[in-house]
C-alpha positions in Angstrom: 112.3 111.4 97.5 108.9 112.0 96.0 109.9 110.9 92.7 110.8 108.0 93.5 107.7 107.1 95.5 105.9 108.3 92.7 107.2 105.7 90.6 106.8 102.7 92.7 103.2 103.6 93.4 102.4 104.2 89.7 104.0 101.2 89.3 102.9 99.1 91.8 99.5 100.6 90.1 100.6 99.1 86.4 101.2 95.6 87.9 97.8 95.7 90.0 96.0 96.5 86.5 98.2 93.6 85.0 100.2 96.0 83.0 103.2 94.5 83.9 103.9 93.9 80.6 103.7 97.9 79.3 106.4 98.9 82.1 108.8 95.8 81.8 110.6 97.3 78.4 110.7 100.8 79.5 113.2 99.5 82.5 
């Protein structure tokens, strides 16, 4: 659903920016 694409744009986002590290502990 939306949500869910959402979150694997914002996230795909977070590892572009090398923020991988920031979203790894919330999962």
């Amino acid at each position: 659903s939306k949500v869910l694409k959402d979150l694997c744009m914002m996230r795909r986002l977070v590892v572009a920016t090398g923020g991988g590290a920031v979203i790894r502990p919330i999962n």
